[in-house]
C-alpha positions in Angstrom: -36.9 -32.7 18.8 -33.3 -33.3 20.0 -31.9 -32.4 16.8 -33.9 -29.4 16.7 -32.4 -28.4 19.8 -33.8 -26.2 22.5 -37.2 -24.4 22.1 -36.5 -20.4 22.7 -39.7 -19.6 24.7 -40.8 -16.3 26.5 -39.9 -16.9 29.4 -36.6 -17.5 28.0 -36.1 -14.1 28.2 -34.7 -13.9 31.9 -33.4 -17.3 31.3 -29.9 -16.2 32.4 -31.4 -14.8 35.8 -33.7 -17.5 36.8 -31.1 -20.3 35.8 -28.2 -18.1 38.0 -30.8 -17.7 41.3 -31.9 -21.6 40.7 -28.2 -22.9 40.9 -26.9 -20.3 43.6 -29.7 -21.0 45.8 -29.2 -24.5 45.3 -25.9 -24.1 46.3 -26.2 -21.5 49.2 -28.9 -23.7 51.0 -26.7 -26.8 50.6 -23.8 -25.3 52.3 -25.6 -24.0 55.5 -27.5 -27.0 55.6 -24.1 -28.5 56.2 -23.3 -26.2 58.7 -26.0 -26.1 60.9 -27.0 -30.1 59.9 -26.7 -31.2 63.8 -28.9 -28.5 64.6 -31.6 -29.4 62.1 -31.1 -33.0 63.0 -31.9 -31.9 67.0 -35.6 -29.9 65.9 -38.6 -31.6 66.7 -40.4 -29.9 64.0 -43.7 -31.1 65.3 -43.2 -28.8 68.6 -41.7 -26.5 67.4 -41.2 -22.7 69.7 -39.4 -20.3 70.8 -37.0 -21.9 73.6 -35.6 -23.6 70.3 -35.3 -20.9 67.6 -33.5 -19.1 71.1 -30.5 -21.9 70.9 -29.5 -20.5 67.2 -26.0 -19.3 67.6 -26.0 -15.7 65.3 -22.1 -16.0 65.1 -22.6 -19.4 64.1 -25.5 -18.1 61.3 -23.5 -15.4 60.2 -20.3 -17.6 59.5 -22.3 -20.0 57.7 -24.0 -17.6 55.4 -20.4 -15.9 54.7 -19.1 -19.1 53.7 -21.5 -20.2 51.6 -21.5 -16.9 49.5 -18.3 -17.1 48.8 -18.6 -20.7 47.8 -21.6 -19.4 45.4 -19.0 -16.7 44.0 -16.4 -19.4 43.3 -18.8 -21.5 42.2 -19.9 -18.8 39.5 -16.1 -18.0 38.4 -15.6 -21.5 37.8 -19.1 -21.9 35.6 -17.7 -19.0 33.7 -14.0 -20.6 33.5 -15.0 -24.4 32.5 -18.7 -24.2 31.8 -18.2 -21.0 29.2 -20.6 -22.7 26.4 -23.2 -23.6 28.7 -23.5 -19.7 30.0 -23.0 -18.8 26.2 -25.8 -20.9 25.1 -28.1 -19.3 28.0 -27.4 -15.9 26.9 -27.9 -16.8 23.2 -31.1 -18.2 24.4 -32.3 -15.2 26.2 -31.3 -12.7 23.4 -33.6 -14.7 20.5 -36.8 -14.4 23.3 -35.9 -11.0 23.4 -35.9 -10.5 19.7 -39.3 -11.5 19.4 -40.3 -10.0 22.4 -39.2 -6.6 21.8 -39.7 -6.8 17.8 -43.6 -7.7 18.9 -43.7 -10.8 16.7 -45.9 -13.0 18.8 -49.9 -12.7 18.8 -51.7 -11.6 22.4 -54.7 -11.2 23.7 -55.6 -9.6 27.0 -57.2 -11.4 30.0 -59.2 -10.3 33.2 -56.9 -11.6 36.9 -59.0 -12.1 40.2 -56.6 -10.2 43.0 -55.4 -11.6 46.0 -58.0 -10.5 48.2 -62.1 -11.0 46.9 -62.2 -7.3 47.9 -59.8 -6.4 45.0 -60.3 -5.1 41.9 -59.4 -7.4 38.8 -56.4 -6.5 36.8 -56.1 -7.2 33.1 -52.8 -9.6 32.0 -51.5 -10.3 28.8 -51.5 -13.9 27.5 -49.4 -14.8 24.8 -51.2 -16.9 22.2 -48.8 -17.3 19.4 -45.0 -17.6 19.7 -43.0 -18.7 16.7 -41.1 -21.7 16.9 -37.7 -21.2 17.7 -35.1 -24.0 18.6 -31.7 -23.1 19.1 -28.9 -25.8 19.2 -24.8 -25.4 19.4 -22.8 -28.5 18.1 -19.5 -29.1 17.1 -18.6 -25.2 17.0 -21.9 -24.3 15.0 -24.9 -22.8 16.0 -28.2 -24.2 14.3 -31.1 -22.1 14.6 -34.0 -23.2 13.2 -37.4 -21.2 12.7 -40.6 -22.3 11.4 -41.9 -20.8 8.2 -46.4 -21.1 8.7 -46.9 -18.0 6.1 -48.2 -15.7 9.0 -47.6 -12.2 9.2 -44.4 -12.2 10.5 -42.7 -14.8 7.7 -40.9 -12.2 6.3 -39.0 -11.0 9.1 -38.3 -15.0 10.2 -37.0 -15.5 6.6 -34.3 -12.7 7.3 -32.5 -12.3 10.6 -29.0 -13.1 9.2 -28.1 -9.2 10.2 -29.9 -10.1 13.7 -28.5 -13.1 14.3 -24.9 -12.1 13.2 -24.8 -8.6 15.3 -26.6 -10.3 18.2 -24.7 -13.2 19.0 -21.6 -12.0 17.7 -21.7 -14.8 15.4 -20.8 -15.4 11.9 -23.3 -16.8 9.3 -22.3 -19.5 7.4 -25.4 -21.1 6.1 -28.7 -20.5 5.2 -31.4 -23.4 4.2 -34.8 -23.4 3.4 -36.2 -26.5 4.4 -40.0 -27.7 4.4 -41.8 -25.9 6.8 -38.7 -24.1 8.3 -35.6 -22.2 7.9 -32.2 -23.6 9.6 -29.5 -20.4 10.0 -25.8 -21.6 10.9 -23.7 -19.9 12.8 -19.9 -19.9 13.1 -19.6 -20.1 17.3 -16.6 -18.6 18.8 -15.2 -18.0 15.2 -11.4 -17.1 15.8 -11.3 -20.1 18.3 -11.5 -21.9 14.6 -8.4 -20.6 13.3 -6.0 -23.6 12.4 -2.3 -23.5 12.5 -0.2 -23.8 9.2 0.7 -27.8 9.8 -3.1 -28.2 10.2 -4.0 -27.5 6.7 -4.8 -30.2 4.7 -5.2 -30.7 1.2 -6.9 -34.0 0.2 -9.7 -35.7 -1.6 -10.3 -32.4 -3.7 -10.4 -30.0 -0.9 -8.4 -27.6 1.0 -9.0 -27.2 4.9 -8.0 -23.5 5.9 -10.7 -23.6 9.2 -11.9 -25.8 11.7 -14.8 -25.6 9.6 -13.9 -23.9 6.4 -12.8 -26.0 3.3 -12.3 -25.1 0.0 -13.5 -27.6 -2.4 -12.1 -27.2 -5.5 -13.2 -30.3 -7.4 -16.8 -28.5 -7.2 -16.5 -25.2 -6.5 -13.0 -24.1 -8.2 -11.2 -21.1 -8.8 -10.0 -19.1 -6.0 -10.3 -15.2 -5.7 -7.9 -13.1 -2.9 -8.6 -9.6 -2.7 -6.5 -7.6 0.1 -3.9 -4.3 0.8 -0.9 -4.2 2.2 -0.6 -5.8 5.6 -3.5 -7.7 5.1 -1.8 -11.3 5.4 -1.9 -11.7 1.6 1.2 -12.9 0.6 1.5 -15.1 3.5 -1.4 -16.7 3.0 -0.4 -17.4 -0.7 2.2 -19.1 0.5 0.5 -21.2 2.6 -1.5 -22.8 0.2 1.7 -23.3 -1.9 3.1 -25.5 0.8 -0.4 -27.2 1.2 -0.8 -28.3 -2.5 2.7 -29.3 -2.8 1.9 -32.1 -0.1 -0.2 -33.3 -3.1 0.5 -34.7 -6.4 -0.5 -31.0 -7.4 1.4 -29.0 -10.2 1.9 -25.4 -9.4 2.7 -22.3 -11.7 3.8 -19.3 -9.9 3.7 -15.6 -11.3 4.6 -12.5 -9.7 4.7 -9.9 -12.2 6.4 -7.3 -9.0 9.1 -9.8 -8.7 8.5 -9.8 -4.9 8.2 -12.8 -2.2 6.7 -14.9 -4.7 9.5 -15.0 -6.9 11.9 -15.6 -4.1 10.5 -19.8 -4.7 12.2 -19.4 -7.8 15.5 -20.4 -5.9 14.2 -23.7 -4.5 11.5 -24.9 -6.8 10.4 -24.7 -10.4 7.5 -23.0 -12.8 8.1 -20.0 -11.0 8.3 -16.6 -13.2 8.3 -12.8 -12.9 9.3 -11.5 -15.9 6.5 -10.8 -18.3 7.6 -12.7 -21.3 7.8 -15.7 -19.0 4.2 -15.0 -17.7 2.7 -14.9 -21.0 4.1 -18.0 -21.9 3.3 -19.6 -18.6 -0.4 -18.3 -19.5 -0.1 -20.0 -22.8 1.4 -23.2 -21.8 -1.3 -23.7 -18.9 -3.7 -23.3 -21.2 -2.3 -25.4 -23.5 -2.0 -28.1 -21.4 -5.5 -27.9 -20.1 -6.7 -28.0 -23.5 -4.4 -31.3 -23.9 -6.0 -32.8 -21.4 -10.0 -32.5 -22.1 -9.0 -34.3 -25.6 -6.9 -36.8 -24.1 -9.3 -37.6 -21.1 -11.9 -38.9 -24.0 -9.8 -41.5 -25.1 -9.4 -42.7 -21.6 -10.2 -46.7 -21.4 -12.3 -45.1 -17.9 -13.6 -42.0 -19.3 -17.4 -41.2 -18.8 -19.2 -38.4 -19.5 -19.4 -35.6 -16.9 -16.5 -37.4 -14.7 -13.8 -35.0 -13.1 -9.9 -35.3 -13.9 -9.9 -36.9 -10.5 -12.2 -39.7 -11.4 -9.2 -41.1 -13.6 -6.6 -40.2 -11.3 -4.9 -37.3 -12.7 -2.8 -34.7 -10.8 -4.2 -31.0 -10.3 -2.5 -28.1 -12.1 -2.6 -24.9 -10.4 -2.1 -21.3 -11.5 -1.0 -19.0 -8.9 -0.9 -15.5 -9.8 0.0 -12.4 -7.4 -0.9 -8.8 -8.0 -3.0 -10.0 -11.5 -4.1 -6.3 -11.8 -0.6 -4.8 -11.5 0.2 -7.5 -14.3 -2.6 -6.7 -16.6 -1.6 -2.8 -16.1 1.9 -3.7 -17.7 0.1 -5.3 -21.4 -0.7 -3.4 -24.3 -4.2 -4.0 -25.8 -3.9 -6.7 -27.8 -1.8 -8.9 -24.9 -4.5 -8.1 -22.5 -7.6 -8.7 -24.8 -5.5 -12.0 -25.2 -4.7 -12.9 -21.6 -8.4 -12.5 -20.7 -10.0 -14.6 -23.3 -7.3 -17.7 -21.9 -8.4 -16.7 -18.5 -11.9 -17.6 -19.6 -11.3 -19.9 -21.2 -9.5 -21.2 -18.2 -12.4 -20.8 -15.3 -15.2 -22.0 -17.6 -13.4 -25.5 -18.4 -11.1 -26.0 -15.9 -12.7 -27.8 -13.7 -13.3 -30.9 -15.5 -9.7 -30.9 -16.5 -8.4 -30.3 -13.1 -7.1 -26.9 -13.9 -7.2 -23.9 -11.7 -6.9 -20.5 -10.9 -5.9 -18.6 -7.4 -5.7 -15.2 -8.0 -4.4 -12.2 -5.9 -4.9 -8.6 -6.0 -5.4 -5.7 -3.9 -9.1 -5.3 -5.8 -10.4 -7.2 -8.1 -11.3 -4.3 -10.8 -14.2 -5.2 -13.1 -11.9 -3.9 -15.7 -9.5 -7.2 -15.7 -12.1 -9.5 -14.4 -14.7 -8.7 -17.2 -17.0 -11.0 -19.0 -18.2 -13.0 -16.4 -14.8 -13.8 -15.4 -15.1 -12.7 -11.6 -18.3 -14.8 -11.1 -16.5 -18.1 -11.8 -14.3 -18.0 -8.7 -16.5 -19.4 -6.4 -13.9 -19.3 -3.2 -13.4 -15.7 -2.6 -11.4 -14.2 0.3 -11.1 -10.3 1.5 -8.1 -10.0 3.7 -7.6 -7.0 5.5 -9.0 -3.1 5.3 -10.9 -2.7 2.3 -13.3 0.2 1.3 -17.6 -1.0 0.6 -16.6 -0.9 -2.6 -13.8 -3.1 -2.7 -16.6 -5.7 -0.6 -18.8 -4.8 -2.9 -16.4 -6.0 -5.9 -15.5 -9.2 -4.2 -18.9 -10.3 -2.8 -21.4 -8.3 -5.0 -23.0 -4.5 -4.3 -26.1 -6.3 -3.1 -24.4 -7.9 -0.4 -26.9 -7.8 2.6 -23.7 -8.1 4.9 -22.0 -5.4 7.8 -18.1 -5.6 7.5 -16.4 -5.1 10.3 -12.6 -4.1 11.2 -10.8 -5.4 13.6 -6.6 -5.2 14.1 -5.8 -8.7 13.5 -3.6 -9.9 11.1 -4.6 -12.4 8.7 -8.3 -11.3 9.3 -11.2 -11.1 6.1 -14.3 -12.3 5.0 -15.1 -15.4 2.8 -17.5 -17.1 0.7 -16.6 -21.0 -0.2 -19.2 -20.9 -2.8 -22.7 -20.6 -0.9 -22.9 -16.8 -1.4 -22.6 -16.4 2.5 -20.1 -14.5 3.7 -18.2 -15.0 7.0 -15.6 -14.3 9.1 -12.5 -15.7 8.2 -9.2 -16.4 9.5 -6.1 -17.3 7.6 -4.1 -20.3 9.1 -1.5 -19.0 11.8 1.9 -19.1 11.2 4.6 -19.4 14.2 7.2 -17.0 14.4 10.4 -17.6 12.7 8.4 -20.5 10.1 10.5 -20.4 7.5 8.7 -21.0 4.1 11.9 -21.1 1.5 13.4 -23.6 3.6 9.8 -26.2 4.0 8.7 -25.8 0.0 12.6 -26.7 -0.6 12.2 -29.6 1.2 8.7 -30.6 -0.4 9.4 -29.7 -3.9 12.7 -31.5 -3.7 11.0 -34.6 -1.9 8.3 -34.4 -4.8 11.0 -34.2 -7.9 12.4 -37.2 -6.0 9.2 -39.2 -6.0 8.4 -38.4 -9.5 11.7 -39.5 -10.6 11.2 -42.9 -9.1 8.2 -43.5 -10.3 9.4 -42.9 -13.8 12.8 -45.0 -13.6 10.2 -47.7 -12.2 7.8 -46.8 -15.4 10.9 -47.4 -18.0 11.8 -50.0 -16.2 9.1 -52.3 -16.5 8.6 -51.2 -20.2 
């Protein structure tokens, strides 16, 4: 029952209320009871009249009663202030009794009251009889909210209240999981609070940490799809995963067929090409290489079937390619037709090879993502303004999902691979971070490494 959290009840639904007037009370009796606690002491309550209630300074009283409501006032400015969650988790309490409540998805029945007085006429009251069970719990950042499923009436609207949930609590949905005899929604709390700081990404183990509670794990779910305008936070967010990786033993191939930021890490690191002869052959070689690598991982001394590139400690390879559809604009028909079958080619093996795709556009056109292309990326990412059809393109035109726009840079929606969208936030980058100048320093402190390693390698031999 702990794990399960807190029961939502209906009574729940003046929770915040009745737990405001319980703890101000408390507090507002406590502090004229110190006040006046000589003259309580002096009562004899067993004879008690009115030469005593007469000796009650009203000055006295009224001071009291001042103090202590301005001691309840501070004390409810510093709830808010340090006990925010706590009042939070109240209110998110009181809003899911309400839901039922109001959405009449209880059973009742209606039963006859004596008055106060014999005299009086009875009244009828309604009793609940059925309430669904609700438990709500809040823990490390996400919300759990677990309903059960009993195949009543109401099971349909219990097996959908992401939309609810979502617009109700101002939360973003991050999970949904059908368990035996319930359903568990989890919610993003407090989901910008989650937004990490560029020297808080980590790349390790396979995965990619872009949120407090986000990760993108490539090993299983690869193939990364960015989708947003101008302004968006695109480009700056491509480059923070370029930093990321390179912190790894990761090989990175850059294209940017609009020769724009992109191509500017041509100056302080290598693979990096804009023209489109070199992108061609960067498309070839990648594929290539992948290709050299399935055959040669079978002959490994540790190879077994269905293990990952990572199983025998191999390095990543990662193609990074800006403004695809702009690129695939510039082919002629036969380059194109050619481009895409690699591409498939690409997403559909990759992943055992350790080979992977991050591409970048302002919408991912059905066009250049044919074939059951765009359904391989499994990390997808909408940065930015972007039309319901541009959502509907990255996330599917089934999407049961309301997008909202609000002016912050670096702002989208993502799905790591679940087919739940959420709020996302790209990782913050401090004024005057200058990227040229911290890949320069990591690409030259990997060709460094490498080349150690190999004069140790030749070496030995």
């Amino acid at each position: 029952m702990k794990q399960r959290g807190k029961r939502i009840r209906p009574s729940d639904k003046d929770l915040v209320f009745h737990f405001t007037i319980a703890l101000l009370l408390t507090v507002f009796l406590l502090v004229v009871g110190l006040f006046h606690v000589k003259t309580i002491q002096q009562i004899n309550w067993q004879d008690l009249n009115h030469s005593q209630t007469d000796k009650i300074d009203i000055s006295y009283l009224a001071i009291s009663f001042s103090v202590a409501i301005l001691v309840c006032l501070l004390g409810v400015l510093l709830f808010r202030r340090y006990r925010y969650d706590t009042f939070k988790q109240l209110q998110h309490r009181q809003k899911l009794a309400k839901m039922i409540l109001e959405n009449k998805w209880y059973e009742s029945e209606q039963v006859k009251t004596d008055g106060f007085f014999k005299d009086s006429t009875s009244r009828t009251k309604e009793k609940i009889t059925y309430f669904p069970k609700i438990f709500y719990r809040l823990k490390n950042g996400l919300i759990h909210i677990q309903v059960e499923i009993t195949l009543g009436k109401y099971q349909d609207q219990l097996l959908h209240l992401e939309k609810k949930l979502e617009s109700g609590l101002y939360c973003e949905l991050t999970d949904k999981e059908l368990k035996d005899s319930y359903v568990e929604y989890t919610l993003l709390y407090d989901t910008i609070a989650n937004r990490l700081s560029i020297d808080e990404v980590q790349a390790k183990d396979g995965k990619l940490r872009l949120m407090t509670n986000v990760w993108w794990e490539y090993n299983k779910l690869p193939h990364m799809l960015i989708a947003g305008g101008t302004g968006g936070g695109k480009t700056y967010f491509i480059l923070t995963l370029i930093e990321a990786l390179l912190h790894t033993n990761s090989k990175l191939y850059i294209l940017d067929p609009k020769n724009a930021d992109l191509a500017d890490l041509g100056s302080v690191m290598g693979n990096v090409y804009y023209r489109k002869e070199d992108m061609l052959s960067c498309i070839d070689l990648f594929y290539d290489e992948m290709m050299k690598r399935s055959e040669a991982m079978k002959k490994m001394e540790h190879y077994k079937t269905g293990e990952s590139y990572a199983y025998l400690g191999l390095p990543a390879h990662f193609l990074i390619f800006d403004e695809y559809v702009a690129f695939m604009e510039m082919l002629g028909t036969k380059e194109n037709t050619a481009v895409l079958n690699k591409l498939k080619q690409i997403v559909m093996l990759g992943r055992q090879a350790g080979f992977f795709l991050i591409l970048a556009c302002q919408r991912p056109d059905a066009k250049y993502l044919g074939d059951g292309i765009r359904d391989q990326f499994n990390f997808r990412v909408a940065l930015g303004r972007m039309s319901e059809m541009g959502y509907g393109m990255m996330f599917g035109s089934d999407v049961q999902k309301d997008f909202f726009l609000k002016q912050i840079k670096g702002r989208g929606y993502v799905d790591v691979g679940t087919s739940v969208i959420s709020e996302f936030y790209t990782p913050l980058v401090p004024k005057g971070h200058d990227f040229l100048e911290d890949i320069k320093r990591l690409s030259h402190s990997k060709q460094d490494t490498q080349a150690t390693c190999e004069a140790k390698v030749a070496g030995v031999d």
